[in-house]
N, C-alpha and C positions, 0 to 999 in steps of 0.2 A: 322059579320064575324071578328073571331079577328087579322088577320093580317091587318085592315081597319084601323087600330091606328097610326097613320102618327104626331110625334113631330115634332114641325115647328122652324129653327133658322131664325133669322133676324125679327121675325113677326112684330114686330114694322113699322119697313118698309113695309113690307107686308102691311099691313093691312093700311098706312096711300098711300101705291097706290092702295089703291083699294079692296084688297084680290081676285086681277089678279092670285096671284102663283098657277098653274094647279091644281098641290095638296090638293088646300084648294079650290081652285073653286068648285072639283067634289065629296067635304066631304058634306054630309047630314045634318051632326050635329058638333060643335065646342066645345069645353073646352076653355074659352079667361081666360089667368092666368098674370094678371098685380101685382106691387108691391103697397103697402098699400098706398105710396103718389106719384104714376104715375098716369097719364089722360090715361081716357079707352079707348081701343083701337075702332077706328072708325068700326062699324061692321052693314052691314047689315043684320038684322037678319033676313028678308026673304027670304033670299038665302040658308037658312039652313032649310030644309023641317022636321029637327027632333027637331031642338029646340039646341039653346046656351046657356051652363054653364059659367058663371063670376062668377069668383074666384082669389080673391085678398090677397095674404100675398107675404111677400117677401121671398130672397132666402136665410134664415137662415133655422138650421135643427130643432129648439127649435120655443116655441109658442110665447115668447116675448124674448128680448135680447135689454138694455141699453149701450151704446157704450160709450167710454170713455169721446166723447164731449155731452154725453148726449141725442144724438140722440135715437130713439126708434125704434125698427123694430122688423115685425110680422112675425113668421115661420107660417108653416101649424096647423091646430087646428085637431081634428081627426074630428070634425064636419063636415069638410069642406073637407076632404078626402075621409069620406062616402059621400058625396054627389055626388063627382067626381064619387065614383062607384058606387052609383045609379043614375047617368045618362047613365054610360054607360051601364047598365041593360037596363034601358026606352028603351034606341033610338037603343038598339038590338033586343029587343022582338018584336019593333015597326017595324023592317026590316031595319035598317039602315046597310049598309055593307062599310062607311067609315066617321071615325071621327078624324079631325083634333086636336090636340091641341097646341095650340100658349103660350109663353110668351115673354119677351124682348128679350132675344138671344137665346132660342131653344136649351141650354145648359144645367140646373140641373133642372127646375121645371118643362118643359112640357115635358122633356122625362121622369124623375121619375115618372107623372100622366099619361103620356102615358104607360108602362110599367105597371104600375100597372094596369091602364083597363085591359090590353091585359093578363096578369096574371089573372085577373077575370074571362073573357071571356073564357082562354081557362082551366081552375079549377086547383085543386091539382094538384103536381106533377110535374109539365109542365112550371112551374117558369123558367126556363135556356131556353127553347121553348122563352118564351114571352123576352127575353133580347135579343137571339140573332135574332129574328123577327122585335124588334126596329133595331137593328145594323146594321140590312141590308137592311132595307128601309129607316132608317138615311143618309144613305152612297147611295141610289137611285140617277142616275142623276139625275136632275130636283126639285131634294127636297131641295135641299137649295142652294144657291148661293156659298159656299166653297165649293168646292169636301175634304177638308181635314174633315169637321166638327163632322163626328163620330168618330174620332178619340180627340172631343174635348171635349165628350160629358161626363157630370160629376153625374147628375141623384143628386137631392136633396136628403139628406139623413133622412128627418124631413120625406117626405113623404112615401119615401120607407121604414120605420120602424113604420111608422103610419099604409100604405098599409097592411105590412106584419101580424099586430094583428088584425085587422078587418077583415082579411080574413081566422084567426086563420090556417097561416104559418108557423108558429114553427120557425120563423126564416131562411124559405126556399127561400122567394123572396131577403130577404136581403143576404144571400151567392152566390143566381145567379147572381145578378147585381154585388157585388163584383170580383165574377168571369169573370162575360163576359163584363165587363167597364173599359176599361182599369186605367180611371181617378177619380174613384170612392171612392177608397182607399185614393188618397193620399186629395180627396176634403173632405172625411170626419176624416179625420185626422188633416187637417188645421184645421177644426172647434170643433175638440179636443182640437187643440191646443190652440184655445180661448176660453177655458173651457165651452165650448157649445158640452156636446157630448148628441149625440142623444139619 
C-alpha cells in the first residue's frame, strides 16, 4: 500500500527505547538508515514480519566527500538505493501495507528513501502524489515528537537523484520534491555550495 511509507524523526531515540513509537510498532517491514561510523540502531527484527533493510551511508548527496580535517564520509551508492527499492518491491508483493524507515533525525535520508519507495510503489507520473503523501503523514500526530518537524524536513539530495534514474524519471521525482519540500532547495544548495553538487 504505498501511502504505508511512514519517515521516522528522532529514530535514534526510538529505537534505543525500545521501537514503542506506534508507527513503527505496527510497520511490517523497516528500512534502519544509520551513518558510516554510527552504532546500529538496536532493532528487533522479529517484530518485522517482512523483513529489515540496513543501510549505512551518511547524509551527504555525493558517494564519498573528504572534509577539510580530513574526515571521510559516504553519500548513497546507487547500489544501495536499488536495494532500498527492491525491498520495497519484496515486502509489497509479499502483502506488507506499512513500512517504516528510520535514520538519526528523520530529516533528509529517511524521508528522501521514504519518498522514493512511495514514488515506486505508486509508478510514473504520480511523483508530486508520493511527496505530498510524505508531508502529510510527516506532519500525522503521533509520528514524531515535534509537531513542527515537516516543516523541517530536507529529503537528501544524493538519494532523490539516484532514486529519480533508476526509475528512469526524467527528472520528475527530483522537481516534486523541489516543489513540495519546502527545505529542499535551499539543503541542496548548501551542498552546492561545498562543491558537492549532486
Amino acid at each position: 500500500m504505498a501511502d504505508g511509507f511512514l519517515a521516522l524523526p528522532y529514530a535514534k531515540e526510538v529505537a534505543e527505547a525500545g521501537l514503542v513509537e506506534a508507527d513503527l510498532a505496527r510497520a511490517g517491514a523497516l528500512v534502519s538508515i544509520i551513518g558510516v561510523r554510527e552504532k546500529p540502531a538496536r532493532i528487533d527484527e522479529r517484530r518485522f514480519a517482512y523483513g529489515v533493510l540496513r543501510v549505512s551511508f551518511d547524509d551527504i548527496p555525493v558517494p564519498e566527500w573528504v572534509a577539510a580535517n580530513g574526515s571521510r564520509w559516504f553519500g548513497p551508492y546507487e547500489e544501495q538505493v536499488r536495494d532500498v527499492l527492491a525491498f520495497g518491491r519484496h515486502v509489497r508483493a509479499a502483502g506488507c501495507d506499512h513500512v517504516a524507515v528510520h535514520c538519526l533525525h528523520g530529516r533528509s535520508r529517511s524521508p528522501a528513501v521514504a519518498v522514493a519507495m512511495m514514488a515506486d510503489a505508486l509508478g510514473p507520473g504520480r511523483e508530486a502524489e508520493a511527496v505530498s503523501r510524505l508531508m502529510t503523514r510527516s506532519a500525522r500526530p503521533g509520528a514524531a515528537p515535534d509537531p513542527d518537524s515537516v516543516r523541517r524536513i530536507l529529503c537528501n539530495p544524493g538519494v532523490i537523484r539516484l532514486a529519480d534514474g533508476i526509475m528512469g524519471r526524467g527528472g520528475a521525482l527530483e522537481r516534486a520534491v523541489a516543489a513540495g519540500v519546502p527545505l529542499y532547495a535551499a539543503w541542496a544548495g548548501f551542498w552546492q555550495a561545498q562543491c558537492l553538487v549532486p
